[in-house]
C-alpha positions in Angstrom: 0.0 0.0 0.0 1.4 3.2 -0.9 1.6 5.7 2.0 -0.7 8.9 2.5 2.5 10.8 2.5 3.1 9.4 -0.9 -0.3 10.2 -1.4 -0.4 13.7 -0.8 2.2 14.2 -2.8 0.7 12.9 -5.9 -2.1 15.2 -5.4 0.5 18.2 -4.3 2.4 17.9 -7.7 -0.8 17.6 -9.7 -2.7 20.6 -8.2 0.8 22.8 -8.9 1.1 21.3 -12.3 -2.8 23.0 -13.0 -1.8 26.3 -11.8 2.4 27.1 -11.5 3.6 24.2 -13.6 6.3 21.7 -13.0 9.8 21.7 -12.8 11.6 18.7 -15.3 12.4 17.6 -11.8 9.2 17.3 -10.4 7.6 16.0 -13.7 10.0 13.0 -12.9 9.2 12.4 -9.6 5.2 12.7 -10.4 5.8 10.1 -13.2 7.4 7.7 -10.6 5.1 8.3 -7.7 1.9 8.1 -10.4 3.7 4.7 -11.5 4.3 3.1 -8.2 0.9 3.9 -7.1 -0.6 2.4 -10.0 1.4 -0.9 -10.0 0.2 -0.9 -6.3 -3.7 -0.4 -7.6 -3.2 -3.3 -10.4 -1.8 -5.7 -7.4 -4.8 -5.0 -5.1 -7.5 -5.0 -7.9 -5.7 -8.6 -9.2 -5.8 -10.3 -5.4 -9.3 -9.6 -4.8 -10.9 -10.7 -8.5 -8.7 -14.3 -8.0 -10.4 -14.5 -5.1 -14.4 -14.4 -6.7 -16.2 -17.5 -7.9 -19.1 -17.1 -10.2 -22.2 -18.8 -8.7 -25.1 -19.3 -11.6 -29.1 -19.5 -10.3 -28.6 -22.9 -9.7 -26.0 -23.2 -7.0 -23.3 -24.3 -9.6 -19.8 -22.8 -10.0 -19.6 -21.3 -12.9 -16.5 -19.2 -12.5 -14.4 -18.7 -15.8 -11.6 -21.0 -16.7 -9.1 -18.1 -17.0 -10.4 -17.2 -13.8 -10.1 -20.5 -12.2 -6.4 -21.1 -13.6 -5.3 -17.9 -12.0 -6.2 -19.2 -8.7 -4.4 -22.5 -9.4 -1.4 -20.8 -10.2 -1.3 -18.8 -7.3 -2.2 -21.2 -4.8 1.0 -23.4 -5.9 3.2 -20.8 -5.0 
């Protein structure tokens, strides 16, 4: 999880960048905070959808084979 400092940083370089601009300097360090908290976002989002199963009407798992080999794989780490 990224930190709230981190956080407010991302927010403090994009407000500046709307009004002042930004430095080559702090372009860089916006593209690297905006990256890391984005690889963070995809991990999260990843975790939780292996962990859905699709249920149809009937009570039957119906959860996608794509799906279903994803869990496999990271179960037999």
């Amino acid at each position: 999880m990224i930190s709230d400092e981190k956080l407010d940083r991302i927010n403090e370089l994009a407000k500046r960048q709307k009004t002042t601009g930004l430095t080559a300097d702090e372009q860089e360090e916006q593209k690297g905070l905006r990256e890391e908290y984005l690889q963070n976002f995809r991990s999260s989002f990843k975790q939780q959808i292996q962990n859905v199963s699709v249920v149809d009407e009937n009570g039957n798992e119906v959860t996608p084979d794509k799906l279903r080999n994803a869990k496999g794989k990271r179960r037999s780490y």
